[in-house]
C-alpha positions in Angstrom: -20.8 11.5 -6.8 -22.6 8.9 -9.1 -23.8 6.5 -6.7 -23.9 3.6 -9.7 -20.0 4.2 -10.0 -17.3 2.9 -8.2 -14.4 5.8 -7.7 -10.8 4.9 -7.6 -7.4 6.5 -7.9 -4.1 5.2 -9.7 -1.0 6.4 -8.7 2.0 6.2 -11.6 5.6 6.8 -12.6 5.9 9.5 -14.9 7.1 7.6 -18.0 5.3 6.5 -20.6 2.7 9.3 -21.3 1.7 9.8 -17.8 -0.2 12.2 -16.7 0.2 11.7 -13.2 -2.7 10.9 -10.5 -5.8 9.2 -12.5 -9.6 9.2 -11.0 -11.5 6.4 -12.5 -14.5 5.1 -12.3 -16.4 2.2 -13.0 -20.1 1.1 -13.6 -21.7 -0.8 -11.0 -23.9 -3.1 -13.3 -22.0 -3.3 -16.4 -18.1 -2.8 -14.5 -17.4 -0.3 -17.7 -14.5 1.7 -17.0 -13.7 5.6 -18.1 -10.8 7.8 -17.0 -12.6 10.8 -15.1 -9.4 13.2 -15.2 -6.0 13.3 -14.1 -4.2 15.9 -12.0 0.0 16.6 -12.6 2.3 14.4 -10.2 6.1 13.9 -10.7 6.3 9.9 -10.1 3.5 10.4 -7.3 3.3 6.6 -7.0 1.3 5.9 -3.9 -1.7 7.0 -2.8 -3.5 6.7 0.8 -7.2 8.3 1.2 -8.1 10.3 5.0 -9.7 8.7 7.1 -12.6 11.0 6.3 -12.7 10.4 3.0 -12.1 13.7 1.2 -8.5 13.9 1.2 -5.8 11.9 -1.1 -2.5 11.6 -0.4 0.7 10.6 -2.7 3.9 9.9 -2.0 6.7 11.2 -4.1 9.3 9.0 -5.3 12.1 11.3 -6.0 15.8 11.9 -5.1 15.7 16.5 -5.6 12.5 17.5 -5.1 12.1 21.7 -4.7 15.6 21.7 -5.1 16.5 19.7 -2.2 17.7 16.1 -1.9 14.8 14.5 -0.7 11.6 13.3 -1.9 7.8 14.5 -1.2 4.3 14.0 -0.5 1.2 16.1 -1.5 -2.2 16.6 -0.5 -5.5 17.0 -2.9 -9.0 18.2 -2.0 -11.7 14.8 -3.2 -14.3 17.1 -4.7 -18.2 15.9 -4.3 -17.3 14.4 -8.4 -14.1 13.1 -7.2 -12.2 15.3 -8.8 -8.9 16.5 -7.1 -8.1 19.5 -6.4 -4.0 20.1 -5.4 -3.9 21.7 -2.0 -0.2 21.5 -0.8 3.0 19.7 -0.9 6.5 19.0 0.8 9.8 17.2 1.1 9.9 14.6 3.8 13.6 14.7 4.4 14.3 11.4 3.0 15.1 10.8 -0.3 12.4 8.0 -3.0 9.6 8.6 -0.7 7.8 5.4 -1.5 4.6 4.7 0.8 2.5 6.8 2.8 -0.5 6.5 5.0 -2.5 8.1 7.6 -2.8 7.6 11.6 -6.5 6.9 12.0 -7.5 10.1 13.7 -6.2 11.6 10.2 -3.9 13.8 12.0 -0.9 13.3 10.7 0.8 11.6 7.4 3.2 8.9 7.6 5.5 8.4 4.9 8.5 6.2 4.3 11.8 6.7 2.2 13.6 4.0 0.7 16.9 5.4 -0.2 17.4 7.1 3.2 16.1 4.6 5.1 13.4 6.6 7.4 9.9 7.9 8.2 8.4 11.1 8.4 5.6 12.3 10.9 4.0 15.5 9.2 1.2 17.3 10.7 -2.3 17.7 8.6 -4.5 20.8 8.9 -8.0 21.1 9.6 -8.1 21.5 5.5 -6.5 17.9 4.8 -3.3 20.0 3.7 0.1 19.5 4.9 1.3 21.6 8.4 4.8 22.3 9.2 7.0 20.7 12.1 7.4 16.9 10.7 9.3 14.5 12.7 12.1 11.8 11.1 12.3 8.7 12.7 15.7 7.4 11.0 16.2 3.3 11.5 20.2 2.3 12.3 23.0 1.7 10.4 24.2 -1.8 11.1 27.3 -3.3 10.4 27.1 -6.6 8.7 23.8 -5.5 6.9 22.4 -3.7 4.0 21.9 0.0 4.2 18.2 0.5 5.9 15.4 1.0 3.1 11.8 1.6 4.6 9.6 0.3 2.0 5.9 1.3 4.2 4.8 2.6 7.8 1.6 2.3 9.1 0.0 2.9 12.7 -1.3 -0.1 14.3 -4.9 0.0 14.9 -4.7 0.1 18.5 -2.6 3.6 17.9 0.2 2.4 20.0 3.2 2.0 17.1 3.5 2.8 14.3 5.0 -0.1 12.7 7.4 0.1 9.5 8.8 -2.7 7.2 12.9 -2.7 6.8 14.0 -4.0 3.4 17.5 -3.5 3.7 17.6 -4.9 7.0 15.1 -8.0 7.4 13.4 -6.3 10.3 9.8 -5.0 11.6 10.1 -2.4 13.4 7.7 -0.8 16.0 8.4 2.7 16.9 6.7 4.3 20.0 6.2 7.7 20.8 7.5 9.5 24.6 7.8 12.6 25.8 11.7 12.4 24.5 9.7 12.0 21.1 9.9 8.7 19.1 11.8 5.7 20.0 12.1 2.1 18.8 10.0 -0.4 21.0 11.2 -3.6 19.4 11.9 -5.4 16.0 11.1 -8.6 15.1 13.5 -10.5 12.3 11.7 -11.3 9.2 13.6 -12.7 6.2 13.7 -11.8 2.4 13.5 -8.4 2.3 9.7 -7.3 4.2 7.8 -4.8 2.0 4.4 -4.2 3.1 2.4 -5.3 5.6 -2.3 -5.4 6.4 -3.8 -5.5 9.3 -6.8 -8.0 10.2 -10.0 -6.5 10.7 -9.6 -6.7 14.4 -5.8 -5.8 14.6 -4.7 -9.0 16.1 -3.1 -10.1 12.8 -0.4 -8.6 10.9 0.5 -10.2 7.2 3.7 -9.2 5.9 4.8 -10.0 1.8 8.3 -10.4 1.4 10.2 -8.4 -1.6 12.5 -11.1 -2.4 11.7 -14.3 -0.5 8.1 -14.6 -2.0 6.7 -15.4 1.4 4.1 -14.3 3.6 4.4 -13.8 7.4 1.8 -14.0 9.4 2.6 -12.3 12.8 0.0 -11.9 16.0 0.0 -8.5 17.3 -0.7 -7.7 20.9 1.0 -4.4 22.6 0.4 -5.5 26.0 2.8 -8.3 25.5 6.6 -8.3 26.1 6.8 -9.3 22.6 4.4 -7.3 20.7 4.9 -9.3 17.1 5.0 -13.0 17.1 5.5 -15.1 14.4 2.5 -17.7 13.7 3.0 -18.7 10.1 5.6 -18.6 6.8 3.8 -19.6 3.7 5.3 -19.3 0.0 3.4 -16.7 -2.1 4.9 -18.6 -5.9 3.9 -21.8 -7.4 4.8 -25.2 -6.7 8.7 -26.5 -7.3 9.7 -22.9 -8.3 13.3 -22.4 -8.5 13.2 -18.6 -9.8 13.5 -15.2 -8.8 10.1 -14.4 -6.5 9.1 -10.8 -6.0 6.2 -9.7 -4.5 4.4 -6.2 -4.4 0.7 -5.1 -3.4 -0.7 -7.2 -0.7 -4.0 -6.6 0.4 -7.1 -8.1 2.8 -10.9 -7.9 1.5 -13.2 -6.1 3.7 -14.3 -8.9 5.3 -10.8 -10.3 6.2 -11.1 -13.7 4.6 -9.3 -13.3 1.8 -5.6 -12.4 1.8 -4.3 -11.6 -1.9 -0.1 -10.7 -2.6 1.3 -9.9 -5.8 3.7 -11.6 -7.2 5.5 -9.8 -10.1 8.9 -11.9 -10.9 9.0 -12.8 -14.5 7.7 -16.1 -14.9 4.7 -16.0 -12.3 3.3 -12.5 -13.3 -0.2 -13.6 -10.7 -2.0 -13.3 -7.5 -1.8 -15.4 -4.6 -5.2 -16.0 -3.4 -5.2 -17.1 0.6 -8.3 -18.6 2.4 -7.8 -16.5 6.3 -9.2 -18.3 9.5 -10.6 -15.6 11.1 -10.5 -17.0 14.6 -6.6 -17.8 14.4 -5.5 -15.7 11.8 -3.6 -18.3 9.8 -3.8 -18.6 5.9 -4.7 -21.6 3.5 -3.7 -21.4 0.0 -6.2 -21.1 -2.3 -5.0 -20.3 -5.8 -2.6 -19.1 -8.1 -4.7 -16.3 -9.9 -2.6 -15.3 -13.6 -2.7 -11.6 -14.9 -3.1 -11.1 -18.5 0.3 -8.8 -18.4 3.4 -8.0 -16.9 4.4 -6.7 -13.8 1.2 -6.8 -11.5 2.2 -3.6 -9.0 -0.8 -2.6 -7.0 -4.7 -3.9 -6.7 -7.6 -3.2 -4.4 -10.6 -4.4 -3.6 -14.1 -2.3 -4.4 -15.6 -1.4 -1.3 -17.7 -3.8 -1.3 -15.6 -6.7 -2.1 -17.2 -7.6 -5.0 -14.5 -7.1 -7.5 -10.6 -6.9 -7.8 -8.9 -4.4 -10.2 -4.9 -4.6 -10.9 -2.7 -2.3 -12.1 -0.1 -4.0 -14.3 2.6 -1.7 -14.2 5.4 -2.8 -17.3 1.5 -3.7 -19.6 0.3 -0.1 -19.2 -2.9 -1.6 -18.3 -5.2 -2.7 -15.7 -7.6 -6.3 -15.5 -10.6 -6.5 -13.4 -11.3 -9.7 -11.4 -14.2 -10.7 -9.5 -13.8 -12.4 -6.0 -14.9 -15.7 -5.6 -15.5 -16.5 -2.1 -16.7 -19.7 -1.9 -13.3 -20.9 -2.7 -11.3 -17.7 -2.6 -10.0 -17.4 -5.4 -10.5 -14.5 -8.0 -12.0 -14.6 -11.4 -10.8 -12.5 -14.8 -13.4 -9.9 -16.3 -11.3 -8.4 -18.7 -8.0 -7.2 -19.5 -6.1 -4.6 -21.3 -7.8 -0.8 -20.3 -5.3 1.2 -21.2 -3.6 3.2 -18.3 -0.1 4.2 -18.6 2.6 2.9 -15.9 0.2 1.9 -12.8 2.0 1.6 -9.3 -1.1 2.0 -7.2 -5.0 1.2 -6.9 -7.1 3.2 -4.5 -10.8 3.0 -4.4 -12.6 5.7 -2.5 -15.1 4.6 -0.2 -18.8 5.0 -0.3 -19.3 8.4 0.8 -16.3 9.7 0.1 -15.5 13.6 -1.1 -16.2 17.2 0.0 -19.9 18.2 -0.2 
């Protein structure tokens, strides 16, 4: 691995000339960006890296997939280039298979389905691959509601939930596994349609970006309590006196934890919320209203080192890279317009990353 590049990997929709899973990498001094190779991946649209770093995940976002109704999730090899190498795949029993992450011991793969409204617990190999013997957790049908749609699942970092964000329900679920297998340990209301969720650094915070409310929730998170979410804090994610549609995607922390960033990809903002976090309560300050030189800003992600900010702006076919301002959190624009067809997720790899 060039140790003067940074590594990353976009996940896409096949439309549009996509060629599926793209490695990247960019130059540490002069932030040039090349497209190191691409490897085939029907709508593979989000990606999640082991916790060892030589394994990639992706989650399918498909209705048949090997000829069943359902979508799928794969598994590639992080060579010592970062190239990928396709190892295995599978359905996950739930149909537009839209997020999917990886306990912390890197035992298992988490994914979440939108149209079927579940998530799947699949085994991993030694290898990184995919084992046999998943488990589906399906969320309830209520009456009176919308028809459940898991947009993401993650565990918490304590490893005593797993916790998963309900669309179609306004609800946070935590899910808890027993001898009987998995059951549902409580839910916590949260308006506007939840759709992904970060973790503070020390796992006492949990911020949650809202679909179609264009809000934040900050929730404290303690297992030992009766209530293990709490709500601390509600701030709006769009710009002052809007009146419009607000719709929020990628929502990520900087490796520090002082700097909360949150999509926002209605027409008419088309930006990045920048938040200022108190690290000794958790809450958020807003900071700025960052604007992307496109349409549609999907996914971003730090560089490992915080430094820098790249976006994937999905309807542009392009990405911009920003640069983080921390003395007053806010982000700054490097340059616009690399082409890369149909971006839905950013994924850097982390130093070290890859097989040897």
């Amino acid at each position: 691995m060039e140790q003067n590049r940074y590594h990353a990997y976009l996940g896409t929709n096949s439309m549009r000339g996509s060629q599926g899973i793209y490695h990247i990498s960019m130059d540490k001094e002069t932030l040039d960006l090349r497209v190191e190779d691409s490897c085939p991946a029907k709508n593979g649209d989000y990606l999640w890296i082991s916790p060892d770093r030589r394994t990639l995940y992706a989650a399918y976002e498909l209705i048949y997939f090997q000829g069943r109704p359902t979508g799928g999730a794969a598994a590639y090899r992080i060579g010592p280039n970062g190239s990928l190498t396709f190892l295995n795949a599978r359905n996950t029993d739930g149909q537009l298979t839209c997020f999917c992450s990886t306990d912390q011991a890197g035992q298992h793969l988490l994914t979440s389905s939108y149209m079927s409204g579940s998530v799947t617990v699949t085994p991993l190999l030694p290898d990184g691959s995919l084992g046999e013997g998943m488990q589906v957790i399906r969320h309830p049908v209520r009456s009176g509601s919308h028809w459940p749609s898991v947009h993401s699942v993650y565990e918490t970092p304590d490893r005593n939930f797993l916790l998963s964000t309900n669309v179609g329900l306004d609800r946070v679920f935590l899910h808890q596994l027993t001898k009987a297998g998995w059951r549902q340990a409580f839910e916590l209301p949260v308006a506007g349609r939840p759709r992904q969720a970060a973790f503070s650094p020390d796992g006492k915070t949990v911020y949650v970006s809202t679909e179609a409310g264009g809000e934040v929730f900050v929730l404290a998170y303690d297992s030992a309590a009766a209530e293990p979410l709490r709500q601390l804090q509600r701030v709006s994610t769009t710009c002052p006196g809007w009146c419009g549609h607000a719709e929020t995607a990628g929502i990520k922390l900087s490796p520090d934890g002082s700097l909360l960033l949150v999509a926002n990809r209605a027409e008419g903002l088309n930006n990045l919320a920048a938040f200022a976090v108190n690290r000794d309560t958790g809450l958020l300050k807003f900071s700025a209203h960052v604007p992307v030189q496109g349409v549609f800003p999907r996914d971003f992600d730090f560089t490992p080192d915080g430094r820098y900010v790249l976006v994937g702006l999905q309807f542009s076919d392009t990405l911009e890279l920003f640069e983080a301002d921390y003395s007053c959190y806010t982000l700054v624009s490097l340059g616009a317009g690399f082409p890369l067809p149909c971006c839905s997720c950013v994924k850097f790899l982390p130093e070290g990353g890859g097989h040897a």
